[in-house]
Structures are given as C-alpha cells and as structure tokens.
N, C-alpha and C positions, 0 to 999 in steps of 0.2 A: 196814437196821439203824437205831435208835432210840438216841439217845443223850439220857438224861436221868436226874433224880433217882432216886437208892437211895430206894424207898417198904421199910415193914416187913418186907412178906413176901421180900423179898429177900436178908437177913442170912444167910441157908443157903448158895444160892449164889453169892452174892460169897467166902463160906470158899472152897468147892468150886472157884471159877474160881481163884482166888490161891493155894491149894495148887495146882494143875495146871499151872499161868501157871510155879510154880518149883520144881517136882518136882526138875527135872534141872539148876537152876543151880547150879555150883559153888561161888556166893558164899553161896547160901542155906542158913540153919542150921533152913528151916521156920517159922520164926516167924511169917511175913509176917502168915496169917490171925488169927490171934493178936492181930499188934499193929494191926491193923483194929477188933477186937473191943474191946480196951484202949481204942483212942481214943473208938470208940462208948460204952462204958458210964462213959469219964469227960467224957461232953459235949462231944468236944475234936477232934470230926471236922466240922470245918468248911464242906468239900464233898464231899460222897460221892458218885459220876456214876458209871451203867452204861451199859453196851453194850447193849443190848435186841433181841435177833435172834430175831424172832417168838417174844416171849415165853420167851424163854431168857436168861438174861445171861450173855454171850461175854466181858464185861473188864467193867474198876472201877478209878477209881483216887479217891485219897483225899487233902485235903489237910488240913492240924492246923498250929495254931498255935506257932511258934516265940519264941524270946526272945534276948538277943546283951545280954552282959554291958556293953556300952557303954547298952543301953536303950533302944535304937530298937524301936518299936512296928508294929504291923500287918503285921507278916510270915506268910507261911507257910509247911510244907514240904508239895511235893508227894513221895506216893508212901504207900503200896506202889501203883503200878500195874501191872495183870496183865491179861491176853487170854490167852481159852483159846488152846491148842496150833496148831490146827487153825483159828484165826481169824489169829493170827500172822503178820504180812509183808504185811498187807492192810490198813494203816493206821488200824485199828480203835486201837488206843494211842495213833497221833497225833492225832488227835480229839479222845479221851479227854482228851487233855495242854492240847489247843489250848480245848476247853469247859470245864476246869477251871478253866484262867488264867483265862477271861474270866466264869467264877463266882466266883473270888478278888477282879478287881475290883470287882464289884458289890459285894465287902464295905470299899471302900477300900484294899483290898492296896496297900501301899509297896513288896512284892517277893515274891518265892517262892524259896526255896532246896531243894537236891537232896544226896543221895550216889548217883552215876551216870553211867554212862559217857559221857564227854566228846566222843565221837565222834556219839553218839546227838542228845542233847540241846542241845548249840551249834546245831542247828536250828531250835532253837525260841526261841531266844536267851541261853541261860546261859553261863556266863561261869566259870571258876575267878576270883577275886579273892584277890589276897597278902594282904591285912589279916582275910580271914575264917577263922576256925579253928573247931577243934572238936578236942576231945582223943579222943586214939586215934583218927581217922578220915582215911584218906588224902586229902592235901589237892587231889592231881590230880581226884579222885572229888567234890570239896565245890562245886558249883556254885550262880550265884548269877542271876537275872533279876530288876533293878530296875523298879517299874511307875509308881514316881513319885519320883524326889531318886537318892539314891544307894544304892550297898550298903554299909551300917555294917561296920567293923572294929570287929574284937571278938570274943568266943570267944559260937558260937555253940552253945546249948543248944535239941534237940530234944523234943517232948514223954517224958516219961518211958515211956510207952508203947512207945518203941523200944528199950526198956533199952541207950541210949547215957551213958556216966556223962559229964558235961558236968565235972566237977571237975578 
C-alpha cells in the first residue's frame, strides 16, 4: 500500500471509499462525501492523502482549516477519514492519521483538532480540553493535538463545509 497525495483523477473514488468507509455508521447522516467535495471546491482542503492499493484507493482522509473565536491561527481539523470495509483493522487509517499530522506540519500547524471517538484517537495524541467548545457538538467527542504552544480556549468553528453552525 501507497500512501500519498489525492491527484485529480481520484475525486470519484475517494466519494466511493467514504461512502463505504460509513454506510453502516450509526453517527453517519451520509454527508461525509459531500463535505469532502465542499471542502475541495471551496479551496479549504488543506491535505487530502490516499491509500493507494495497487492503484485502487482503499481510504482518504482530509484536513481543512479551522478558526476558534479567541483567534488563534494555523489550526486544523482532521477528518472525514475513511478505509474501505475490507481494508479495515489493518492500520491503513492509522497512517493515514500519522502522514496527515505530519503534512499538517509542513504547513506550520499550531495543532489539529477532531469530533471522534476518544478511545481511538488518544493514540495518536488528542486530548479532550475543558476551554475548547463548539456549539451543539459533544464535548467527550471534541478532541484537541497541540503541534506547537498550546490548545486555544474558545468556541471552536469548523469550516462551513461540515454544516456545523458555530453560533
């Protein structure tokens, strides 16, 4: 497996993989592919990484710039990230997660933040933090990984593309 940048011809199935990736999640309203597309056509997908399995792409995950009403800069959120079905449990996602971060730095990343399961992701380093919010979003789920200073308190607004109302 190949882990590296979304090129053009891949926008088909990165949908195809992240609809599949959450067919069967209970949290999922479907949008996932959606708000991939969103981020892509409003310039606001930051790092887009595939999985590349002889020319097939098995997962994708996506990070977009965030904003935190206190005004701390260069953050980002990671996600939607997705692995097909049938790749699943083979660490293809943790990769994904781990060559993201470390494409996030490259752009200066102050941190990256999440909505995800807590049990999952504290392995990679996140963090819930009490000062970070976000309206309507469970704040057990609001995770936070600082890459340089701290993690800003403050209500934190996602790109609009996740149709999360930050108000």
């Amino acid at each position: 497996m190949i882990f590296r940048a979304e090129q053009p011809g891949d926008v088909a199935a990165i949908a195809a993989v992240t609809a599949a990736a959450f067919a069967d999640m209970p949290y999922s309203d479907g949008s996932e592919p959606a708000i991939i597309d969103s981020l892509r056509n409003a310039k606001a997908l930051s790092v887009s990484l595939v999985a590349d399995n002889d020319g097939v792409v098995a997962g994708h995950i996506a990070f977009s710039p965030v904003t935190f009403s206190s005004g701390e800069a260069d953050w980002y959120a990671l996600g939607p990230v997705s692995v097909l079905p049938e790749h699943q449990g083979q660490g293809v996602g943790a990769q994904l997660i781990r060559d993201g971060l470390e494409a996030i730095k490259t752009l200066d990343a102050a941190g990256c933040v999440l909505l995800g399961e807590p049990a999952y992701y504290r392995r990679f380093g996140f963090l819930d933090h009490t000062g970070l919010t976000s309206p309507g979003l469970p704040p057990e789920y609001l995770m936070a990984l600082p890459l340089r200073g701290q993690v800003p308190s403050g209500i934190l607004a996602f790109h609009s593309a996740f149709g999360i109302d930050s108000a």
